[in-house]
VEXMARZA-649315 format. One record per atom (N, C-alpha, C, O): z, y, x; residue in one letter. Coordinates in steps of 0.05 Angstrom, whole numbers, padded with zeros to 5 digits, always signed. Layout:
ZYXA ...
//
This chain:
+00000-00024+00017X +00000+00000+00000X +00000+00025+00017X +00013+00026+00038X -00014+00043+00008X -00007+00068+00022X -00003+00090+00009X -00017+00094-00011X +00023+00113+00018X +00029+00131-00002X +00016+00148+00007X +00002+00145+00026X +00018+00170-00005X +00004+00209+00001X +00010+00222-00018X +00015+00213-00040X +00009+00246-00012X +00014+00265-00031X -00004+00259-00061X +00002+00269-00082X -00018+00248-00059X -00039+00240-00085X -00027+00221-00101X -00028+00221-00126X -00008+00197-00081X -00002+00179-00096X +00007+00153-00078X +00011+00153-00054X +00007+00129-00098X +00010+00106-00080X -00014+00082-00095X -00020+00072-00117X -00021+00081-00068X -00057+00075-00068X -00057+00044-00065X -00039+00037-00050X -00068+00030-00071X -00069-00003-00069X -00096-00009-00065X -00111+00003-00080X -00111-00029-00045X -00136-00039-00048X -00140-00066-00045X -00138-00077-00023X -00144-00073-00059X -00147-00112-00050X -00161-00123-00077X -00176-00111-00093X -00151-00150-00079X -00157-00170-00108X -00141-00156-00133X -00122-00140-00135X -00157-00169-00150X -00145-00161-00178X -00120-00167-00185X -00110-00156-00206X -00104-00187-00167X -00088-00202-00172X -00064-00174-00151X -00040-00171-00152X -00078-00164-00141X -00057-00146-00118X -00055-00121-00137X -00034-00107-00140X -00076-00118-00149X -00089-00087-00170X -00056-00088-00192X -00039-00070-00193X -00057-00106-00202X -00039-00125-00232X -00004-00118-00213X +00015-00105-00223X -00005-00130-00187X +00014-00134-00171X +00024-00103-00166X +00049-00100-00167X +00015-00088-00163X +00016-00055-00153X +00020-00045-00176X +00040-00031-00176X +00007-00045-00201X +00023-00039-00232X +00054-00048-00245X +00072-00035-00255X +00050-00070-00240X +00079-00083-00239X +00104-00068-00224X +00123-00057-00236X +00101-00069-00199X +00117-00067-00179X +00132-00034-00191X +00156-00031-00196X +00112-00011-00193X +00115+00015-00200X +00123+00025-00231X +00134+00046-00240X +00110-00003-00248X +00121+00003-00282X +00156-00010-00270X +00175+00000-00282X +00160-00025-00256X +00189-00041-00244X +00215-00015-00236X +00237-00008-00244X +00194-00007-00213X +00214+00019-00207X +00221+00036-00214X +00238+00051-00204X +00198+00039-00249X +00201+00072-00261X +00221+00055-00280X +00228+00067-00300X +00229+00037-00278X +00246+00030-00306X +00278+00025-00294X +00298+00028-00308X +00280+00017-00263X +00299+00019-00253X +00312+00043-00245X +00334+00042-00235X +00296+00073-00250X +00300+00090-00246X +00306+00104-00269X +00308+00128-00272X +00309+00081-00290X +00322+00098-00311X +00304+00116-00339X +00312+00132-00356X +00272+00100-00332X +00258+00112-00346X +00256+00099-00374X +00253+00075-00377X +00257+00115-00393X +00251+00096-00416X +00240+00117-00444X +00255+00126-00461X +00203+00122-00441X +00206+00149-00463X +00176+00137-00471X +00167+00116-00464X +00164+00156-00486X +00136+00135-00495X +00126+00141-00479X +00119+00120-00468X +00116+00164-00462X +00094+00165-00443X +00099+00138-00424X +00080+00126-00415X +00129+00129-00416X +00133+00106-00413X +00112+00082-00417X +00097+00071-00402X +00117+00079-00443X +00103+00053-00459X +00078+00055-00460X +00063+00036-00462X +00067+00098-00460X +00042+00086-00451X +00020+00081-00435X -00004+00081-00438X +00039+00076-00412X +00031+00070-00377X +00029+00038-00378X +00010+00022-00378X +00059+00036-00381X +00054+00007-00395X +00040-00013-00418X +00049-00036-00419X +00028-00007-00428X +00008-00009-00448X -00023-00010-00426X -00039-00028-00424X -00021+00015-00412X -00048+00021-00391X -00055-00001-00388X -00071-00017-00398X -00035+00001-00366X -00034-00012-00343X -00049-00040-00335X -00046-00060-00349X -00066-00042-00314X -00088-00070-00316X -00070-00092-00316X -00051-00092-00301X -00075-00114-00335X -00051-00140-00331X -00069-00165-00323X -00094-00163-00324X -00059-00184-00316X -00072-00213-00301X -00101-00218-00327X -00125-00220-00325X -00083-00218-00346X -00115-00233-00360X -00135-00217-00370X -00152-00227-00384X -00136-00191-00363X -00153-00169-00371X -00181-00173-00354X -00185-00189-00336X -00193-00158-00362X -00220-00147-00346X -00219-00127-00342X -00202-00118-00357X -00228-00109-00326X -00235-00082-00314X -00255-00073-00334X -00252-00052-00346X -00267-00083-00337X -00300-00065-00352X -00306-00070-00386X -00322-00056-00399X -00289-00094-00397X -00281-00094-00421X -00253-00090-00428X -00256-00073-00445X -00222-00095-00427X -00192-00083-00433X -00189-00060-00421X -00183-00041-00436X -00193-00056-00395X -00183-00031-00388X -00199-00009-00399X -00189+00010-00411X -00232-00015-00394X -00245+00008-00405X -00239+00015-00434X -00238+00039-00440X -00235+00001-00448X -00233+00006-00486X -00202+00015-00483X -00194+00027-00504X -00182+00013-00464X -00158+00024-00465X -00160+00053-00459X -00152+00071-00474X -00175+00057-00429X -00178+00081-00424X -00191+00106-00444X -00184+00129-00447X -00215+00089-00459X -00232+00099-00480X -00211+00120-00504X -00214+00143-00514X -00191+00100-00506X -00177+00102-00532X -00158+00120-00519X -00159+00141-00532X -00136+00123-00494X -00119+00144-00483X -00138+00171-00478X -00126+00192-00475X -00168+00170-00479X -00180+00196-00474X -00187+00214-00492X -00190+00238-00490X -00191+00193-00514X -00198+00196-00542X -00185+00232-00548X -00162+00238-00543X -00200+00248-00557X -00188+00269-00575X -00163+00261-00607X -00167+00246-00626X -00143+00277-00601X -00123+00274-00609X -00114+00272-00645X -00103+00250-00645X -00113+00277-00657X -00110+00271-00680X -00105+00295-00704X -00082+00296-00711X -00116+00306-00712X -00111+00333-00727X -00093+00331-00748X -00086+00308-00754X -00083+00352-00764X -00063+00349-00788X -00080+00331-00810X -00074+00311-00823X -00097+00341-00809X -00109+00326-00834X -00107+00300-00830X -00095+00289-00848X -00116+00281-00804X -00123+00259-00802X -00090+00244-00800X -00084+00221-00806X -00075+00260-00793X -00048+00250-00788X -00029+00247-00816X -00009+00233-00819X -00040+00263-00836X -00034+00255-00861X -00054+00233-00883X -00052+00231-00908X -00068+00221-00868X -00083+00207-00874X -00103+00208-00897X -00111+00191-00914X -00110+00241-00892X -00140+00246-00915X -00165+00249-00903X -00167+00257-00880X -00183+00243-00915X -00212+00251-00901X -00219+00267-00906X -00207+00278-00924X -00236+00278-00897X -00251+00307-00902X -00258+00313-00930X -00255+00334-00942X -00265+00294-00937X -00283+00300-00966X -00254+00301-00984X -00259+00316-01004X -00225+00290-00985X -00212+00295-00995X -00196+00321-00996X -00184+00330-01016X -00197+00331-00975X -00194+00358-00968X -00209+00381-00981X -00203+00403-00988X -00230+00368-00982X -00261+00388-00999X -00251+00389-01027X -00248+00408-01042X -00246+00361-01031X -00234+00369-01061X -00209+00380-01068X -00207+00392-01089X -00186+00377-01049X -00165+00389-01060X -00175+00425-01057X -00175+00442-01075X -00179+00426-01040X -00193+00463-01040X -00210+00467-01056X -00216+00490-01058X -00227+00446-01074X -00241+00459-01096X -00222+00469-01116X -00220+00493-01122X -00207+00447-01128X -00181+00456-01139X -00161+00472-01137X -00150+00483-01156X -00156+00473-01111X -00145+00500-01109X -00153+00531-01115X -00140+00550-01123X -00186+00527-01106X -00196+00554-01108X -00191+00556-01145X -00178+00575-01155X -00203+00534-01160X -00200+00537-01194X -00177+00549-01201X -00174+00565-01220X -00151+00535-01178X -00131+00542-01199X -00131+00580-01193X -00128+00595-01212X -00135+00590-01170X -00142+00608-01150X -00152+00636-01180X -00144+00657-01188X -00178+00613-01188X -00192+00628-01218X -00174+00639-01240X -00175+00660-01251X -00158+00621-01242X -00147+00617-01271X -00129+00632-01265X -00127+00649-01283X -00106+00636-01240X -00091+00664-01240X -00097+00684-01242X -00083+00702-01252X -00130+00689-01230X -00131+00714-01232X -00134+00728-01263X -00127+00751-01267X -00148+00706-01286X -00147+00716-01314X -00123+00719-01326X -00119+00739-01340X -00097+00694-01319X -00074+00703-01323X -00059+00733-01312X -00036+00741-01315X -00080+00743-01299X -00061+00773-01289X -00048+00763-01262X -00048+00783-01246X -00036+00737-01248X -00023+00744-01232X -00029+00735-01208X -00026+00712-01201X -00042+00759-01190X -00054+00768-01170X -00044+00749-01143X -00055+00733-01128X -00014+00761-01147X +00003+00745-01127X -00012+00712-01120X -00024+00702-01101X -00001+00702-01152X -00010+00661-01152X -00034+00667-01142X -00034+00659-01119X -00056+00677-01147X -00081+00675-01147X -00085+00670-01115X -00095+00648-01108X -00077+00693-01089X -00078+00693-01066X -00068+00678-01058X -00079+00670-01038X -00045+00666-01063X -00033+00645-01054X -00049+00619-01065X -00042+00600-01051X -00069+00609-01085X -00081+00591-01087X -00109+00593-01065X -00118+00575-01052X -00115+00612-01066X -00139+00622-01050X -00133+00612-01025X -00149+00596-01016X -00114+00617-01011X -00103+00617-00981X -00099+00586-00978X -00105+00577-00957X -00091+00572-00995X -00087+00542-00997X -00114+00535-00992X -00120+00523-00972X -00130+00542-01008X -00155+00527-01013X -00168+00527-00989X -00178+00506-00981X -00172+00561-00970X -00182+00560-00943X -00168+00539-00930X -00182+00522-00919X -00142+00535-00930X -00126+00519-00906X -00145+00496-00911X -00159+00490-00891X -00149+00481-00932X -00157+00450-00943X -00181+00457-00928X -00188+00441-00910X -00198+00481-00933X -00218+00475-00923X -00227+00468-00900X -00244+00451-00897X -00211+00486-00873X -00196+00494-00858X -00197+00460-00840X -00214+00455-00822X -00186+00448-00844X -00161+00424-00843X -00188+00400-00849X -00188+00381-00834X -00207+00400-00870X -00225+00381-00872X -00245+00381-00845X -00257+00362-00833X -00245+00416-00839X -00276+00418-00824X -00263+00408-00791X -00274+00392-00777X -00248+00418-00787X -00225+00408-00766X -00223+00372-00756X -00221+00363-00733X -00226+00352-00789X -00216+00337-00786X -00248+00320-00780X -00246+00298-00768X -00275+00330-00787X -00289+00333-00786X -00309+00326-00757X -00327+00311-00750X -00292+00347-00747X -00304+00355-00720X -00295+00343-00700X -00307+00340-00679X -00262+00331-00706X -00252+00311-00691X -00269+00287-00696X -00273+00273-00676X -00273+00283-00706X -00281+00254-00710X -00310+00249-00703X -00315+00231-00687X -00335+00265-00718X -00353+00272-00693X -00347+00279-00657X -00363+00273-00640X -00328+00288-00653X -00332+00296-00632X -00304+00263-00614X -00300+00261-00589X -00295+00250-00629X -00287+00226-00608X -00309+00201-00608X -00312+00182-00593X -00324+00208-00631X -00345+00183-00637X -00368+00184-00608X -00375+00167-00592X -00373+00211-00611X -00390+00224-00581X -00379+00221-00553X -00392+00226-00532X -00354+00212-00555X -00338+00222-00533X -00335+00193-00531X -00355+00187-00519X -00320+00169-00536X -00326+00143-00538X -00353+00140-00523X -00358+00138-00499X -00369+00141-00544X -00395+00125-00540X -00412+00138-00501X -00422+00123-00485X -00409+00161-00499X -00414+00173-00471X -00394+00158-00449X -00400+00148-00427X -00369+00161-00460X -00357+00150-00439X -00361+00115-00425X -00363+00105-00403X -00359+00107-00452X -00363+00083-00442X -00392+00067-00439X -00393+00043-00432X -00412+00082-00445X -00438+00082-00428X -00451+00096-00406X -00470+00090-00392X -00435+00116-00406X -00444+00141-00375X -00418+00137-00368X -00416+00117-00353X -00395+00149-00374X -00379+00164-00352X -00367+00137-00336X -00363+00141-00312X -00361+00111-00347X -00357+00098-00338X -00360+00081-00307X -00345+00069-00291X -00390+00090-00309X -00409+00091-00289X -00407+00104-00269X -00420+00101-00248X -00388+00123-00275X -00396+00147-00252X -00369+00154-00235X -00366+00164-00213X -00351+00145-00254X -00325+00148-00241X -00302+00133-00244X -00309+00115-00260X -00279+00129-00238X -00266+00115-00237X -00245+00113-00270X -00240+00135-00281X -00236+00088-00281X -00219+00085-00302X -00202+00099-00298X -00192+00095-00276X -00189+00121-00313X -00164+00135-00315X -00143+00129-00332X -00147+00121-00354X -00118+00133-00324X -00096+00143-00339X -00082+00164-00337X -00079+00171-00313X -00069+00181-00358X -00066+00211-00353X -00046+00215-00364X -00057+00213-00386X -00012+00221-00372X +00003+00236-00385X +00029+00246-00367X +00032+00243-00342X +00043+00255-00382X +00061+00270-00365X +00073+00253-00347X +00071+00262-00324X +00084+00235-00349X +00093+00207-00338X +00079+00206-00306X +00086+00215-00284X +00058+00192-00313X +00039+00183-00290X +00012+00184-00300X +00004+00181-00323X -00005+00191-00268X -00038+00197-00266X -00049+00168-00238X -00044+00165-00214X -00064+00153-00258X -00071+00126-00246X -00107+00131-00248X -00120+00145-00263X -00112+00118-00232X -00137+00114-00236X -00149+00085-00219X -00138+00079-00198X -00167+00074-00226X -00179+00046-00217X -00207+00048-00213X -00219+00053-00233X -00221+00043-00191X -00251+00035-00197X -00250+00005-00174X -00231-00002-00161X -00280-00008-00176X -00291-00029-00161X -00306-00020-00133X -00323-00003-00127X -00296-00034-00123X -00304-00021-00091X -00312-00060-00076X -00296-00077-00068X -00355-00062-00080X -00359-00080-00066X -00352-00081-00026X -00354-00061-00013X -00346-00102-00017X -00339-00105+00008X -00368-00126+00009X -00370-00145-00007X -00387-00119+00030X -00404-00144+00036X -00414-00157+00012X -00401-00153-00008X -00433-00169+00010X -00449-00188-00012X -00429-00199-00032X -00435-00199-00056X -00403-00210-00023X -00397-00226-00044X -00371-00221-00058X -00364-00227-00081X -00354-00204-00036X -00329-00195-00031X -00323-00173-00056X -00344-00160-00057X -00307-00165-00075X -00310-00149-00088X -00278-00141-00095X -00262-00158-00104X -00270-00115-00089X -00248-00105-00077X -00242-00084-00118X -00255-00080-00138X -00214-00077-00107X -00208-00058-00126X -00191-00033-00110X -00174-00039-00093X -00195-00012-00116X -00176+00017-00108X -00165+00022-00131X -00180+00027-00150X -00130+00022-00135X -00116+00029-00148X -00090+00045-00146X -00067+00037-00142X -00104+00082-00152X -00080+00097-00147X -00063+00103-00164X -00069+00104-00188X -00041+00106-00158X -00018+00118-00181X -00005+00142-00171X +00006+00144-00149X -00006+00159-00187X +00015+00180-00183X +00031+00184-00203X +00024+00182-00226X +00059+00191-00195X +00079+00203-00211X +00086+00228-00210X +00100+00236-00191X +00077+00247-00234X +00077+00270-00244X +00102+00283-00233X +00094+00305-00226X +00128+00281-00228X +00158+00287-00223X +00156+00277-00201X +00153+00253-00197X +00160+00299-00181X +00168+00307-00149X +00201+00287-00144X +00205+00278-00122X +00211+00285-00155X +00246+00274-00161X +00233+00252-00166X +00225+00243-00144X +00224+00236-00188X +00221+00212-00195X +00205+00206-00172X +00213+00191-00154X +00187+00215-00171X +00167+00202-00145X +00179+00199-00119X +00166+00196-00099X +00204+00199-00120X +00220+00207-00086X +00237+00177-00089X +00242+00161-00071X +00244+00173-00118X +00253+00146-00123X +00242+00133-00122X +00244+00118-00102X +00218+00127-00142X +00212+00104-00138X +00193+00101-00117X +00185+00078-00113X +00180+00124-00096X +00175+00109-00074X +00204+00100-00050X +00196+00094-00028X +00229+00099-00054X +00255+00084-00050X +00257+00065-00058X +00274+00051-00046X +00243+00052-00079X +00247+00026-00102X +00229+00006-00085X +00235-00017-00079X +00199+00022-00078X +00179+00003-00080X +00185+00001-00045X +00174-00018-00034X +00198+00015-00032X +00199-00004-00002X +00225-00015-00006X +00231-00031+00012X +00247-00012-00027X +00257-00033-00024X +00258-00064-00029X +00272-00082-00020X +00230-00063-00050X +00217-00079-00065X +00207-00102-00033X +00210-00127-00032X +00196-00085-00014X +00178-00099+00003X +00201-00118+00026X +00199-00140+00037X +00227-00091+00024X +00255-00115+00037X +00254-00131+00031X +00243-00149+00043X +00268-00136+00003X +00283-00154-00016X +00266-00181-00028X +00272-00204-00032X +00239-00165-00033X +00230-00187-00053X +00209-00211-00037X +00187-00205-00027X +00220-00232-00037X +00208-00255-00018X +00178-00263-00042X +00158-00269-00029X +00176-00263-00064X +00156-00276-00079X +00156-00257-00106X +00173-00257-00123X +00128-00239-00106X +00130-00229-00145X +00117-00239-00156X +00093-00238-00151X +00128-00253-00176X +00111-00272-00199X +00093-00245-00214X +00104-00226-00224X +00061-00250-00212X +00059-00233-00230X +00049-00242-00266X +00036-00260-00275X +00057-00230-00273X +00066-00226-00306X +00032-00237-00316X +00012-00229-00306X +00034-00259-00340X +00006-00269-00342X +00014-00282-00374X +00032-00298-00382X -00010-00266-00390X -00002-00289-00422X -00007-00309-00419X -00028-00317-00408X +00018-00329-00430X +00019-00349-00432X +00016-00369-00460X +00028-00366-00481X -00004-00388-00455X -00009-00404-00475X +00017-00422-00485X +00029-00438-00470X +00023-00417-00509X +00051-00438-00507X +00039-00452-00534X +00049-00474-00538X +00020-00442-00553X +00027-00457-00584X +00019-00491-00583X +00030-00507-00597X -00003-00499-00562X +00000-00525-00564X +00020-00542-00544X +00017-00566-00547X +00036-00536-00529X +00060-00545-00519X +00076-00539-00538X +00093-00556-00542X +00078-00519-00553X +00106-00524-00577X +00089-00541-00595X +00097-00528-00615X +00076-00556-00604X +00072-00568-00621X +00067-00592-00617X +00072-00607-00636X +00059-00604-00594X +00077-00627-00580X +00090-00629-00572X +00098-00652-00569X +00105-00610-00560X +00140-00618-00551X +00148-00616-00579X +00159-00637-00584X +00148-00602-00598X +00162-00599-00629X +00190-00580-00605X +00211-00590-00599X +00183-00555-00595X +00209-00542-00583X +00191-00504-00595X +00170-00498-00606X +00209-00493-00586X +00198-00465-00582X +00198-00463-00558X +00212-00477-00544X +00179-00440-00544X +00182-00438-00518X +00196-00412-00515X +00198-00395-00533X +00208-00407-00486X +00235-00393-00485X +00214-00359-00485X +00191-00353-00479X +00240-00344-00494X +00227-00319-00491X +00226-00307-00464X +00238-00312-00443X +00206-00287-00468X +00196-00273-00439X +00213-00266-00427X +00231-00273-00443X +00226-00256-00408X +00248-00238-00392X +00224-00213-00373X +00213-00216-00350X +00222-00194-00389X +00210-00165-00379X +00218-00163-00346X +00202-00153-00330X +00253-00175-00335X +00259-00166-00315X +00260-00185-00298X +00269-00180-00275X +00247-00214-00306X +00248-00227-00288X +00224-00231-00272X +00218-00255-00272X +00212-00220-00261X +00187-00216-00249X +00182-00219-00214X +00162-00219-00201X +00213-00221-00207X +00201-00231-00174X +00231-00238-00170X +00250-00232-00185X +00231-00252-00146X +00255-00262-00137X +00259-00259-00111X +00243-00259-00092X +00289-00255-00114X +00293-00244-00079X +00299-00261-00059X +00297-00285-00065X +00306-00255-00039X +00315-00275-00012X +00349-00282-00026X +00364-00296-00013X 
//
């Protein structure tokens, strides 16, 4: 591994790429971390049975993705929005024959928001459908898989060695000058201590529980390498 001000950089097999994710989701949690930008490093993060160019890319796709507007977060579509602001503007009508001016602007002002809020919800959604589909036919191509939030800034691409050899570069940085002072403390003490790290891989269990007739034991998140 090598650190720098950029980060701590890993190059080898996929199996070292998986190994270098592990090791640093290990130390940010021994350090006390536990928040969603957390979970969604860990979520990222490349694991044993993944692929690079189908899981990670549709992961990265989806962390890049444009964000979610009010409308879409209350779960209306555009066209429902169109209609609640039709209605609004009517009711908008009907105050103003009742005389009161006040209701009227205040239906009026609703009805822009709806409108407001549809065209919004609109343009998000054109504009991640565009943003998807480029990325993961051009940008893909051109640059390396990212991950990005306050937490940590990772990125991965394929780096061939010779005809057959086919390598991976995998950096991580941690956003917090303090955190990053730890857990690069964690990960060389990682390299003292730890004689063997199992790395973390789904496991098939449903047809061993159904001929053993047992359940199989649950995961242990923390049991992941063993020391001298």
């Amino acid at each position: 591994m090598e650190e720098s001000v950029s980060g701590f950089k890993i190059r080898g097999t996929w199996g070292d790429v998986v190994e270098h994710g592990e090791r640093i989701t290990r130390a940010l949690r021994d350090a006390g971390v536990e928040s969603d930008a957390f979970k969604q490093w860990d979520e990222w993060r490349p694991k044993a049975h993944e692929r690079l160019s189908e899981d990670v890319n549709e992961k990265t796709a989806a962390q890049a993705s444009v964000s979610e507007g009010q409308g879409e977060k209350a779960g209306k579509e555009p066209n429902e929005d169109l209609q609640t602001a039709g209605e609004k503007l009517s009711e908008s009508y009907q105050k103003v024959d009742e005389g009161d001016n006040d209701g009227a602007v205040e239906r009026w002002s609703e009805s822009i928001g709806y409108v407001a809020r549809a065209a919004d919800s609109a343009g998000r959604k054109a504009l991640r459908k565009v943003e998807d589909t480029v990325y993961r036919k051009v940008m893909t191509q051109l640059a390396p898989y990212y991950f990005d939030n306050e937490l940590v800034s990772a990125n991965i691409q394929k780096s061939a060695r010779g005809e057959d050899e086919v390598t991976f570069i995998f950096e991580v940085n941690i956003n917090d000058d303090d955190l990053k002072s730890k857990v690069s403390r964690r990960l060389g003490e990682y390299d003292d201590e730890v004689d063997r790290w199992h790395v973390d891989t789904e496991k098939e269990t449903t047809t061993a529980e159904a001929a053993e007739g047992v359940e199989a034991p649950p995961s242990d998140p923390d049991s992941n390498f063993t020391t001298n």
